[in-house]
C-alpha positions in Angstrom: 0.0 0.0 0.0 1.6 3.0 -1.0 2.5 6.0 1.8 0.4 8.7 1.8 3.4 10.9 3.8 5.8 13.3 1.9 8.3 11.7 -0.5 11.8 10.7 1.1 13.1 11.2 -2.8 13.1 15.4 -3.1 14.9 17.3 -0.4 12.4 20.0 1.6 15.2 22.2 2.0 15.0 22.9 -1.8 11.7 24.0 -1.7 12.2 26.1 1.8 14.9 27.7 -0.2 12.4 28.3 -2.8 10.2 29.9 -0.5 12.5 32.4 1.3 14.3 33.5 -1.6 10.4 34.1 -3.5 9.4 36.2 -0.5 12.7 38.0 -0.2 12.1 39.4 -3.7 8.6 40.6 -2.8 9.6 42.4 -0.6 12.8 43.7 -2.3 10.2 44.7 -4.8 7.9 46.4 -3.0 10.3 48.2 -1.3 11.6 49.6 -4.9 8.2 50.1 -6.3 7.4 52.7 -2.7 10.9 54.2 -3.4 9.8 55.0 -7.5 6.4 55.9 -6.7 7.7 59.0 -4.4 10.5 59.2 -6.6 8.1 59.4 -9.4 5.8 62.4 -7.4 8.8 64.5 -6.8 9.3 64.1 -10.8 6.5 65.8 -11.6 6.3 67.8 -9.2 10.0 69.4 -11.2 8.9 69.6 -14.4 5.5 71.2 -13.9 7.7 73.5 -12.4 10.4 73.4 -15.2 6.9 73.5 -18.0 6.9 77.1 -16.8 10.2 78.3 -18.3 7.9 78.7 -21.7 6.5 81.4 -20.6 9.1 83.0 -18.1 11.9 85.6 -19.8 15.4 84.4 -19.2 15.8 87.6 -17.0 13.0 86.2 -15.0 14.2 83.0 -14.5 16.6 82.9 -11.4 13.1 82.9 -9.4 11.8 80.1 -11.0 14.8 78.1 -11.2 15.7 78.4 -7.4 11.6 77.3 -6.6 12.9 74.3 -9.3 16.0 73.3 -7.2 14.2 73.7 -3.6 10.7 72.3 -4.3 12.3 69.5 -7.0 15.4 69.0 -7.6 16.4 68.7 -3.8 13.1 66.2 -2.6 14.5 64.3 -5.8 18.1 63.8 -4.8 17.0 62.9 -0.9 14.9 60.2 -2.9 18.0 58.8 -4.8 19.7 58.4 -1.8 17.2 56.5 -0.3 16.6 54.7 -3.4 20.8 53.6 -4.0 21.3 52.9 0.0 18.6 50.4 -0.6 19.0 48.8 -4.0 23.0 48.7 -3.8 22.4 45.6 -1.3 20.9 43.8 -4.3 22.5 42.9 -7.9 22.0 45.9 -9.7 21.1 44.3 -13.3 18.1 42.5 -11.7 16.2 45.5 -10.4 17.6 48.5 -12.4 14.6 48.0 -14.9 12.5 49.2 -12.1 14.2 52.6 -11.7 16.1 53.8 -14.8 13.0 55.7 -16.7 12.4 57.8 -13.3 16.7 58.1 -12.9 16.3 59.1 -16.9 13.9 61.7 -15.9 15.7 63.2 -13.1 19.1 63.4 -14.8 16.7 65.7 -17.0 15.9 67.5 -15.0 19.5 68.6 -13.9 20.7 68.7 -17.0 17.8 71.7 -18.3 18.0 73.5 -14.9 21.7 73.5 -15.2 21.5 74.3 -19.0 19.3 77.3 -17.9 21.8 78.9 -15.1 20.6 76.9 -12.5 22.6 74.9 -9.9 25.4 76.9 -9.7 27.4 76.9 -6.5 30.5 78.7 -5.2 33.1 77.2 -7.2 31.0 77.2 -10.4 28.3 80.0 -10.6 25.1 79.3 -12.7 25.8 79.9 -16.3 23.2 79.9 -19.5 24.1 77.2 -21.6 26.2 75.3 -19.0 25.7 71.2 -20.0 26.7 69.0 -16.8 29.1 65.9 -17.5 27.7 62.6 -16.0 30.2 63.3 -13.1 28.6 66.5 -12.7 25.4 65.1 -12.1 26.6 62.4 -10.5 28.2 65.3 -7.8 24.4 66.6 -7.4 22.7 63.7 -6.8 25.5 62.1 -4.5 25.8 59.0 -6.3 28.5 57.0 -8.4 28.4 57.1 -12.1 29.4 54.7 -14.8 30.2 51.8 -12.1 32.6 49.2 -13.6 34.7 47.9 -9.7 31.6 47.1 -7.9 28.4 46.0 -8.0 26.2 49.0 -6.8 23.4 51.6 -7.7 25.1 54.2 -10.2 24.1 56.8 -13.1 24.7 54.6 -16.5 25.9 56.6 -19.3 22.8 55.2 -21.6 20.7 57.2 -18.8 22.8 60.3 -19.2 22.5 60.0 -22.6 18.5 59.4 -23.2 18.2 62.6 -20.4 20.4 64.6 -23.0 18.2 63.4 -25.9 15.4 64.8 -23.6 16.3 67.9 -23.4 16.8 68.5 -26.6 13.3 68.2 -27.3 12.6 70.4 -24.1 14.9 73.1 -25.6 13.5 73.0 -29.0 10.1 73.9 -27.9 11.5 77.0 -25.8 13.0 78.0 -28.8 10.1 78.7 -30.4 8.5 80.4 -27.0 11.1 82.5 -26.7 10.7 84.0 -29.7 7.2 85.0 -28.9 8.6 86.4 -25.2 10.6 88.8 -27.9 14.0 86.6 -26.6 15.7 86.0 -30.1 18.9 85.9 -28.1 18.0 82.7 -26.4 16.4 81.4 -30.0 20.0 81.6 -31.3 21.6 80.3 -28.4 19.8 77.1 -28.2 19.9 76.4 -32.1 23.6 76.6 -31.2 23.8 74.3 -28.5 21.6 71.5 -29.9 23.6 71.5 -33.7 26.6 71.0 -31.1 25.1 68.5 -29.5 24.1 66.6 -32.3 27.6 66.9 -33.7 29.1 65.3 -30.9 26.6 62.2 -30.7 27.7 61.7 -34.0 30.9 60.9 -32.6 29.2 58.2 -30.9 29.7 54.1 -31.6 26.0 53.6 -30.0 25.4 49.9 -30.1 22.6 50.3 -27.7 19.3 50.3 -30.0 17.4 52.5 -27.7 19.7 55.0 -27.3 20.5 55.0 -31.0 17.0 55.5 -32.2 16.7 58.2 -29.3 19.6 60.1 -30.4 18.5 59.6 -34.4 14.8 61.5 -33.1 17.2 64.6 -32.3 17.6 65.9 -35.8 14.2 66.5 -36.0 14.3 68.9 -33.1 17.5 70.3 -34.9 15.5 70.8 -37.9 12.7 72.7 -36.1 15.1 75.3 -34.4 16.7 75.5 -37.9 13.2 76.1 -39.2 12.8 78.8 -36.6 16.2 80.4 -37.0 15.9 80.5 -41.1 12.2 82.4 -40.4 13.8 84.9 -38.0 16.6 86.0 -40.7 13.8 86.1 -43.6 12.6 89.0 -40.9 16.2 90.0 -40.3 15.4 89.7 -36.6 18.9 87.6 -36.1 21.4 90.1 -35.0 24.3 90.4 -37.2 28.3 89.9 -35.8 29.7 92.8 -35.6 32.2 93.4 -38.2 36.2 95.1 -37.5 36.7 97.9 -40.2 
């Protein structure tokens, strides 16, 4: 008659291991999804703030920008710190799916308010037209970049590099605002910036198909400020170099 008791052919322990290690990632992952969804809040919470730049003039803008870096950008870094204490106890190429859009997006959000003369401190004022490195926004939001010597929560370059394609887009659309705000100075600065910025991604092997497709999109937003820029000189509204007689 056959036993109706647990087999003495399968080890419980493998199951028990089973268990614990199923649980631990629940929690692990409910952990990360609290840490994004705050993360996430404070997000928005900086570009509605940053949306306003469209209709602020860039001598108006210190204002806005410090309200960006007190009311965003700061409740944003506390988050990331929260957020890499926690998830550099875990491998980082298991859960990093979980948080790289909402890293993306605050590595944005550095990189416009710096671009617009925000963040400046002692050593290194805030300067229109300023674009932080990765270290540079690594240095804000107290975290390691570009990790290859340890297995821990860091800023990727493919993250710097889809926030750059971001603002690009941002910063093609305030071209166009500013010329109704009567700024054609900032118009012609920004067509500058993102031809240059262009150039350089040119430079780039890409082998990451995201990133390249991301980075192909931008000459479209080089093509609208070029659109804007070619309609301002039909009007003669681009001021002229001044010539040395």
């Amino acid at each position: 008659m056959a036993s109706d008791g647990p087999s003495n052919l399968i080890d419980p322990s493998i199951f028990e291991y089973l268990k614990a290690h199923g649980e631990e990632e629940l929690e692990v992952g409910d952990k990360l999804h609290h840490i994004t969804a705050a993360l996430n809040r404070h997000i928005s919470t900086c570009q509605g703030l940053l949306s306003r730049v469209h209709s602020t003039p860039s001598s108006k803008l210190p204002p806005l920008l410090k309200q960006v870096e007190d009311e965003g950008i700061k409740p944003e870094i506390e988050t990331v710190g929260e957020l890499a204490q926690f998830a550099s106890n875990y491998p980082y190429y298991k859960y990093n799916g979980r948080w790289s859009r909402s890293i993306q997006n605050v590595v944005n959000s550095i990189l416009l308010t710096g671009w617009l003369g925000g963040l400046g401190t002692e050593s290194h004022p805030g300067e229109l037209g300023r674009l932080f490195t990765i270290e540079e926004v690594g240095e804000v939001l107290k975290v390691p970049v570009n990790l290859k010597d340890r297995d821990a929560f860091h800023i990727t370059i493919e993250e710097y590099l889809l926030a750059l394609t971001d603002i690009t887009e941002e910063l093609s659309r305030l071209s166009m605002n500013s010329v109704t705000m009567g700024d054609i100075d900032l118009t012609v600065r920004i067509s500058g910036f993102i031809k240059d910025l262009f150039a350089g991604f040119q430079l780039l092997n890409l082998k990451n198909d995201i990133v390249r497709k991301r980075v192909d999109a931008v000459k479209y937003h080089v093509k609208k400020v070029e659109d804007v820029i070619y309609d301002l000189s039909l009007r003669n509204l681009i001021p002229k170099p001044e010539t040395t007689s």
